[in-house]
C-alpha positions as CSV (number, residue, x, y, z in Angstrom):
1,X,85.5,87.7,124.6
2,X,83.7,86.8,121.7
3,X,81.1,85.2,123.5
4,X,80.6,87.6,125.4
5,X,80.2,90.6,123.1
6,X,77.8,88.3,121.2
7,X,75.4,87.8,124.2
8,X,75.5,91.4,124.7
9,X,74.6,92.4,120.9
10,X,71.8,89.4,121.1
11,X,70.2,91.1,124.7
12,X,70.4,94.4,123.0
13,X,68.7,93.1,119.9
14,X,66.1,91.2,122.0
15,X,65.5,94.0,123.8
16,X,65.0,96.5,120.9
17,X,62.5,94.0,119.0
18,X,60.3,94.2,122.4
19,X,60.8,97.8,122.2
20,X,59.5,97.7,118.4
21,X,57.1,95.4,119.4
22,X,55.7,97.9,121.9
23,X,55.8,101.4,120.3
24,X,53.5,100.6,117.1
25,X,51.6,103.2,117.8
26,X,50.7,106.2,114.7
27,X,52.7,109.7,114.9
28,X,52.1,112.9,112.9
29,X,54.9,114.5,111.6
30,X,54.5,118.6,111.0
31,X,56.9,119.6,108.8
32,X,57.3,123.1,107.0
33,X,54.3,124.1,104.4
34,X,51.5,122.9,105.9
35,X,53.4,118.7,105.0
36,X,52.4,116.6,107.5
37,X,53.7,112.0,107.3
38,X,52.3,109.5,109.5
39,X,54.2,106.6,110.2
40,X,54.7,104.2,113.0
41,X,56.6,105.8,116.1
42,X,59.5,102.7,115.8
43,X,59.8,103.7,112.1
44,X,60.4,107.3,112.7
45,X,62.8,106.5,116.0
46,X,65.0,104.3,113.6
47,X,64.9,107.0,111.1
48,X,66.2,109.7,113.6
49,X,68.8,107.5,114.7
50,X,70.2,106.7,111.4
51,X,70.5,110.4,110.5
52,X,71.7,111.2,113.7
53,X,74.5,108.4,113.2
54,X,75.0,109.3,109.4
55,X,75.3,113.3,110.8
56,X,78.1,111.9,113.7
57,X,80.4,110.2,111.3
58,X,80.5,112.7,109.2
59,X,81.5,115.3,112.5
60,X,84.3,112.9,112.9
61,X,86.0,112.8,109.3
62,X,88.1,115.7,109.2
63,X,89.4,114.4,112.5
64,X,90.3,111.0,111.3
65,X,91.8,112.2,108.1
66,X,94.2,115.3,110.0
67,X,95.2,112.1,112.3
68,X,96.1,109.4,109.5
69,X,97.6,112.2,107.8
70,X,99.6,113.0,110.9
71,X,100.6,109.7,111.1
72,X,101.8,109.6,108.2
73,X,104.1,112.2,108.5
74,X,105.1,110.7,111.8
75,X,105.4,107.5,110.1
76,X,107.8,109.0,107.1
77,X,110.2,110.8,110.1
78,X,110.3,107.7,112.1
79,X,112.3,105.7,108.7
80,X,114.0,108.4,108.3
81,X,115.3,108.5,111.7
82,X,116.0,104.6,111.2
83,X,117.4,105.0,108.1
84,X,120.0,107.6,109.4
85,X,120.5,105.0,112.5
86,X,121.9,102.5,110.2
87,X,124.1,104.7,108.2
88,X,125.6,105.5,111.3
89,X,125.6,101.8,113.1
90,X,127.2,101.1,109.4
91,X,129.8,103.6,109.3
92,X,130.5,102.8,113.2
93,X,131.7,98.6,111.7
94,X,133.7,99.8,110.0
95,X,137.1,100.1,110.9
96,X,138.6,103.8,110.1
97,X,140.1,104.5,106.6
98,X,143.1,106.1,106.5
99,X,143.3,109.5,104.5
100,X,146.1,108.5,102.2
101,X,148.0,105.5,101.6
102,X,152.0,106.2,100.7
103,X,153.5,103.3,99.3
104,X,156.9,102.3,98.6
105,X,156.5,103.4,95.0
106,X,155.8,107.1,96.4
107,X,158.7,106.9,98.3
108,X,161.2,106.4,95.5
């Protein structure tokens, strides 16, 4: 398996650098203000994705911490419930105490 997701990442990377290699060209960016940056097209592609990727992690964090906090919870009841599971298996071994013991000294 290994193997294999390493030839996938090395085709993907191979063909990215061609893509690089091809898309050299100048763009303008316009921004607000009149600001205006030229840079190479790959440049401002890889810039876009990293904020786009930056921007989808952090969509996904209150997500992943209401489910590890979840999990914890379900985590705590779960020993709980095995805690109480061996308190009763326990009690179960043992053999049944009687409520009171009269000995011969109580008799006379």
């Amino acid at each position: 398996m290994k193997i294999i997701s390493r030839l996938i990442a090395a085709i993907l990377f191979v063909c990215f650098f061609f893509f690089a290699l091809r898309n050299t060209q100048e763009v303008t960016l316009h921004f607000f203000l009149g600001y205006e940056r030229t840079d190479p097209l790959v440049l401002v592609l890889l810039a876009f994705f990293v904020v786009g990727a930056i921007l989808g992690v952090l969509a996904m964090t209150p997500i992943v911490f209401r489910h590890r906090r979840e999990a914890a919870r379900y985590k705590k009841a779960l020993t709980q419930i095995q805690k109480q599971q061996e308190e009763i298996a326990q009690a179960q071994a043992q053999p049944p105490q009687p409520d009171s013991v009269i000995t011969a000294q109580h008799i006379l």
